[in-house]
Steps between C-alpha positions, in 0.01 A plus 500: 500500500437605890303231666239662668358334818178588667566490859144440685365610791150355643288731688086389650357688238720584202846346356838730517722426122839700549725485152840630542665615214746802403407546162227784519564872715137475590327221740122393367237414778201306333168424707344176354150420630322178324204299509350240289281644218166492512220685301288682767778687593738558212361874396506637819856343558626654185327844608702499748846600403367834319292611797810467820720672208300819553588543848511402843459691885841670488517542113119598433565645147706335159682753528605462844601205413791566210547750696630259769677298257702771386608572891642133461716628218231428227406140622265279234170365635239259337216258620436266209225208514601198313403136434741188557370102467159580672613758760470894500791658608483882613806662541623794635892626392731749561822594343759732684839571496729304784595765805818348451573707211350852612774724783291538797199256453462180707137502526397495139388118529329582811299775314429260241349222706300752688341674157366149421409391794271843525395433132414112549349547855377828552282583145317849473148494676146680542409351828521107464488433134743602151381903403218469265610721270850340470336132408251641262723655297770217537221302372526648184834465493502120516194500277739696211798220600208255377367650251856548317575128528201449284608787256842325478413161289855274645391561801143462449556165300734369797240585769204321285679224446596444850133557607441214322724293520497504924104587490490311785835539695611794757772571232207614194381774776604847356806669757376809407127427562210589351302793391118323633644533907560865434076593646609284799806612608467831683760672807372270766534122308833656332631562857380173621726324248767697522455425900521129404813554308697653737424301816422124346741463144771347501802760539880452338712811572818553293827703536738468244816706496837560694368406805587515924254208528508538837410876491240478194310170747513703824330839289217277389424361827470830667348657199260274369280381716161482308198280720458160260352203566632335132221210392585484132807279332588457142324277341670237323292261242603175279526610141195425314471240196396585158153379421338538198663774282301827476468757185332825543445764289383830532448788237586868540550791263863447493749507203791242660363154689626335798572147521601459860555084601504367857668196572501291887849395577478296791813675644542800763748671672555234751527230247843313408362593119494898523878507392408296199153693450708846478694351234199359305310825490859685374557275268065531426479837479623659763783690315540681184741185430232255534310302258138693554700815392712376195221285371169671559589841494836504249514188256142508472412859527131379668546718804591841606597336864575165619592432833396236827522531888468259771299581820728364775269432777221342295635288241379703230658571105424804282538542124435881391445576171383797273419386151262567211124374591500304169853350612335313778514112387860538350656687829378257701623220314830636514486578865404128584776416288755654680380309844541191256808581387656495875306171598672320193811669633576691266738709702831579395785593762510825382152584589523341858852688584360827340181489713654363839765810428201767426311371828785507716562825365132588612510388832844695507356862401186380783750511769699806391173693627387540898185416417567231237678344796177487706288368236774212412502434906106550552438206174625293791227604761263409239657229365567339786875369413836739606760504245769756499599664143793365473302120502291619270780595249618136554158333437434696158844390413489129547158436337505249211340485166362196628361640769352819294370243278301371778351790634376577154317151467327572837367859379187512392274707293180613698363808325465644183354881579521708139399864461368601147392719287129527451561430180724222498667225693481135529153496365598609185757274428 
């Protein structure tokens, strides 16, 4: 495996990452502007994205846009919103192919850096605010994104159990906001935010591929050159402790419940534990090899998915499961059992090779994509500790049973959130 090194460049007001690597024909620029979370501005802030994806001065129309991309020999575009630890993370990426590989091109990456910089910096207009029409109706686009994650019950039960488990923490506010701000925001506030964004976040710009680093640094300077006065800087808190353990339930005409745990860790991305916490949760249920999976879901037949995820910037466990409402007392039983099972170390060598294999194997296919690659290097912004893959790879290997053992004894349950029929559940039991 390549060892991938993010060679950084510091700038006043935003923070060059150039990753060499001749694995991919294209080269991916990603724009990554972040701020710490906070509630009054989180539904404008994930407005955003849809609206400067409509259009800008030079490309007024969508369809000036593709049509753009297609000049640079059908280039990929996004802006995505996201949440990581208690930080919102807007970010802006392009995927086209390397000039290096196309007869007569050498200003393809040139081209590229310009079309976001126009996108990013120069967003579509009627006089000094967003177009009026273009927010209302992205408005309802946003307000169908939210609506659908309350049609689809995982994601439903995952969200509710978060908002109460972190009721009062940055990390329970919503990313994608919240459908009482929609009356307030209008083209004026929406443009004021997005005004905020561009000239105070915090900015991390990426280019990964076979790279002139030289040539790819000097076409940013001269090309992107956006007036910022950055403020804002990831926000980085100690993990929480359990206090006393929460169960809420909720009924909804529904045929299949959720049970959806969250456990506090202690441990984040920076800690000299995350190795070991990676290989707990695998070994949890973070695999279809792990014990969630073979004992909720296939020796006992109590669920029709059993799975957990850790949060890596908060310190933060999830169990998801889908099970019968009137299954409730016996799934959870056996879940808790499971987290027993691994604090008594019961372990066996085949489960910790097999899962240090399968996440090695993960963090493997992550880097095999350009913009895996940024993600795996941009954990570090957040997380506030550099690490190349390849030290990774040696960390998930030399963890211990003992030291899995460990971790499990300092994860604790928090909150119990359980989504039932209106007919049955944990009442009825």
């Amino acid at each position: 495996m390549q060892t991938l090194i993010d060679h950084k460049v510091g700038y006043d007001d935003y923070e060059l990452h150039l990753i060499n690597t001749k694995k991919f024909k294209t080269n991916t620029i990603a724009l990554k502007f972040s701020r710490p979370i906070e509630r009054e501005d989180i539904t404008k802030r994930a407005l955003i994205p849809f609206v400067l994806q409509k259009g800008s001065e030079k490309y007024p129309t969508e369809r000036d846009l593709r049509l753009e991309l297609d000049e640079l020999y059908g280039a990929k575009f996004s802006i995505t919103s996201a949440k990581k630890g208690e930080n919102h993370i807007i970010t802006f990426t392009l995927d086209l192919a390397n000039e290096k590989f196309i007869e007569g091109e050498d200003e393809l990456l040139h081209k590229g850096i310009s079309f976001l910089h126009e996108i990013a910096n120069n967003p579509k207009l009627d006089g000094d605010k967003f177009d009026s029409n273009i927010v209302e109706k992205e408005k309802e686009t946003l307000e169908n994104k939210i609506n659908s994650i309350i049609d689809e019950k995982m994601q439903y039960a995952n969200m509710r159990l978060i908002d109460e488990m972190c009721k009062d923490e940055k990390f329970g506010i919503r990313s994608h906001g919240y459908l009482e701000d929609f009356d307030d925001i209008d083209a004026q506030s929406l443009y004021d935010s997005y005004q905020k964004m561009i000239t105070e976040d915090q900015l991390d710009i990426y280019i990964v591929g076979d790279l002139d680093e030289e040539h790819a640094k000097s076409i940013l300077e001269s090309k992107f050159q956006i007036n910022r006065n950055p403020n804002a800087s990831i926000r980085r808190v100690e993990p929480k402790e359990s206090s006393e353990e929460k169960d809420i339930t909720e009924a909804q005409k529904i045929q299949q419940g959720k049970l959806h745990l969250g456990y506090r860790t202690g441990i984040t991305y920076q800690d000299e534990q995350y190795p070991a916490l990676q290989v707990f949760n695998g070994i949890f249920g973070g695999f279809p090899h792990s014990k969630l999976f073979l004992n909720v879901r296939e020796k006992h037949s109590l669920a029709y998915y059993a799975a957990s995820r850790f949060e890596s910037h908060k310190g933060l466990l999830f169990v998801f499961s889908g099970i019968a409402p009137e299954k409730y007392g016996q799934a959870k039983d056996i879940i808790m059992e499971q987290h027993e099972a691994i604090k008594k170390g019961e372990v066996s060598d085949d489960e910790l090779e097999q899962t240090k294999k399968t996440i090695i194997h993960s963090l493997k296919e992550t880097i095999d994509r350009p913009r895996g690659i940024i993600n795996w290097y941009y954990q570090q912004v957040i997380g506030g500790k550099e690490m190349t893959n390849q030290e990774m790879v040696e960390a998930i290997q030399s963890v211990t049973k003992e030291q899995v053992i460990a971790v499990s004894k300092q994860v604790r349950l928090d909150t119990v959130y359980f989504l039932t029929a209106e007919d049955g559940g944990a009442e009825n039991e």
